[in-house]
BAVEXLO-951863 format. One line per 2 residues: their letters; for each residue x, y, z negated of C-alpha. Coordinates in nm, 2 decimals, padded with zeros to 4 digits. Layout:
<atoms>
A	X,Y,Z  ...;
</atoms>
This chain:
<atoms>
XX	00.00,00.00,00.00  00.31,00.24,-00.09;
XX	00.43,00.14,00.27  00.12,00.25,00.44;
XX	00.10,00.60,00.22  00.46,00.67,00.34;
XX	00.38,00.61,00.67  00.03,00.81,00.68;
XX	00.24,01.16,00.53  00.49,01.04,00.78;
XX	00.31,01.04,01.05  00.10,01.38,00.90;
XX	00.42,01.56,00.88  00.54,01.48,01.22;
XX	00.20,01.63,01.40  00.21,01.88,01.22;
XX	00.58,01.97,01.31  00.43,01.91,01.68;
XX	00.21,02.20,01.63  00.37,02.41,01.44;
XX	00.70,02.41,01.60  00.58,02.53,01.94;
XX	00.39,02.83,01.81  00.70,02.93,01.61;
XX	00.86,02.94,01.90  00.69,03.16,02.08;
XX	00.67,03.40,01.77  00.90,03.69,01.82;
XX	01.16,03.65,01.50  01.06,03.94,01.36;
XX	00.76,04.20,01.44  00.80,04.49,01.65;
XX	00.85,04.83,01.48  00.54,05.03,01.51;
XX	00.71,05.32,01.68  00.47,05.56,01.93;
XX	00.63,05.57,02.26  00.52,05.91,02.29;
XX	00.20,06.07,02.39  -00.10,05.88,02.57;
XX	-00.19,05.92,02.91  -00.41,05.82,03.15;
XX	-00.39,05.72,03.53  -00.57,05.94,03.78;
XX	-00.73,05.80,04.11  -00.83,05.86,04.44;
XX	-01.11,05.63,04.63  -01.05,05.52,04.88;
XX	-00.69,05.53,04.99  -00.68,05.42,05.36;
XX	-00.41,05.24,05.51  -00.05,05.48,05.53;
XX	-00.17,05.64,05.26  -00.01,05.61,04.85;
XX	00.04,05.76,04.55  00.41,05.82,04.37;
XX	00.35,05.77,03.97  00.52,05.91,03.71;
XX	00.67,06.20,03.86  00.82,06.45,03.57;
XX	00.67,06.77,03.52  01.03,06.95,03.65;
XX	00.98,06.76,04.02  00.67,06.82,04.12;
XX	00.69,07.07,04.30  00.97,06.92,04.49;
XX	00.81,06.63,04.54  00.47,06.84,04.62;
XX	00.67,07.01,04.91  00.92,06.65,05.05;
XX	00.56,06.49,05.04  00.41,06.74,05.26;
XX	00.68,06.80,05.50  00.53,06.58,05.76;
XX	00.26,06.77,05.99  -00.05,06.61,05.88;
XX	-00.02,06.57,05.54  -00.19,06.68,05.24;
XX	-00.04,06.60,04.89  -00.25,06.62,04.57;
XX	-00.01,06.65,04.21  -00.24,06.53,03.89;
XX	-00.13,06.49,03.57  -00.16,06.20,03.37;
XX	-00.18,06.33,03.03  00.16,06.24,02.92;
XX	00.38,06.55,03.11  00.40,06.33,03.44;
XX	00.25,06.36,03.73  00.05,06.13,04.04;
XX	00.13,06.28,04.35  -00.10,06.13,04.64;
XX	00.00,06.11,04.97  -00.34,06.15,05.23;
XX	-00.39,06.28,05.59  -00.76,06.07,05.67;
XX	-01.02,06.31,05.75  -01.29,06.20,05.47;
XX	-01.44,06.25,05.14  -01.30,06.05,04.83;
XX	-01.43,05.98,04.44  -01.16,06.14,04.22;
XX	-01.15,05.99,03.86  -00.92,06.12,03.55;
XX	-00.88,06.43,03.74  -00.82,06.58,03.41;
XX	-00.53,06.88,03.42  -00.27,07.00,03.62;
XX	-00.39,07.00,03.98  -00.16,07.09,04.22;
XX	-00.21,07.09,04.59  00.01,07.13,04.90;
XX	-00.16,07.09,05.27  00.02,07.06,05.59;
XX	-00.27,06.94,05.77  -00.33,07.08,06.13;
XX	-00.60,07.24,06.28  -00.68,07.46,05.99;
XX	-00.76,07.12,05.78  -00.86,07.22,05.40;
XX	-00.89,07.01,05.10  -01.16,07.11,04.90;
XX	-01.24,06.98,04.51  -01.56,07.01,04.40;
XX	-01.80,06.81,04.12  -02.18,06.88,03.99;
XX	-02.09,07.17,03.80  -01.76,07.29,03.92;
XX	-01.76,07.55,04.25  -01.55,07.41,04.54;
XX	-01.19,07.48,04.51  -00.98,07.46,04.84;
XX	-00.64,07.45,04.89  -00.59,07.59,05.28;
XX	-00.32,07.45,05.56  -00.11,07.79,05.51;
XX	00.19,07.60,05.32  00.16,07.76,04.97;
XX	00.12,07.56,04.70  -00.18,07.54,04.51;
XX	-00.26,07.53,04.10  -00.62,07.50,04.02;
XX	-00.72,07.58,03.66  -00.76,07.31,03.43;
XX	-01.12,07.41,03.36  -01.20,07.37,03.68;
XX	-01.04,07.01,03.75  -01.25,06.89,03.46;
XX	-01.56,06.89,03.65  -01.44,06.77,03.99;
XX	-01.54,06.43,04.09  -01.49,06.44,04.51;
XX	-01.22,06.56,04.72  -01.29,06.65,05.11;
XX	-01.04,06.62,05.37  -01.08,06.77,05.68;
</atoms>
């Protein structure tokens, strides 16, 4: 009877090494720090994006407007800087004539349009005025206030 006892807290200590093993392994050794990684954002879009056409994340604050005037140096071109909420910046690359859903169009809206034909992009949402940002090569800040309440973007 001792035998089988030995054997039955054996054989209980050996499944539940089996288990127990494999989890520990794939426990990190020690938790994480709880350290912020600075502040929150959020990640702006346009819909839809059509084919040739993309958006360059996390763009600092300081190269925007560089990368506002590289991305528009091609005739045809409109380029739309949003921030994300965390000092960087979306900058998307469009040229098709149509109207798009914006969403966490929140702050710092910048706008450079090479477009031809007198092309303009316009911003505009259910209680926001339309904005537009004309084919003249200037660069364009919209108020915050104002990109809070945009929800569609025109291109043409």
């Amino acid at each position: 009877m001792r035998t089988l006892k030995k054997r039955a807290v054996a054989m209980a200590v050996t499944m539940t090494a089996a288990v127990l093993v494999p989890l520990a392994a794939q426990a990190p050794a020690q938790a994480a720090p709880n350290v912020a990684s600075g502040t929150a954002g959020w990640t702006p879009g346009i819909y839809p994006l059509f084919s040739g056409e993309w958006v360059k994340r996390d763009v600092s604050g300081a190269q925007r407007d560089s990368e506002l005037l590289m991305c528009s140096l091609a005739s045809g071109i409109a380029c739309v800087a949003i921030g994300q909420g965390d000092g960087k910046h979306s900058i998307f690359h469009l040229f098709k004539c149509d109207t798009r859903s914006l969403s966490n169009f929140i702050d710092a809206l910048s706008v450079r349009n090479n477009q031809t034909g007198g092309a303009q992009v316009r911003f505009w949402g259910p209680s926001t005025p339309t904005y537009t940002a004309y084919a003249d090569g200037k660069i364009y800040n919209f108020p915050d206030q104002a990109t809070y309440g945009f929800d569609r973007l025109d291109i043409c």
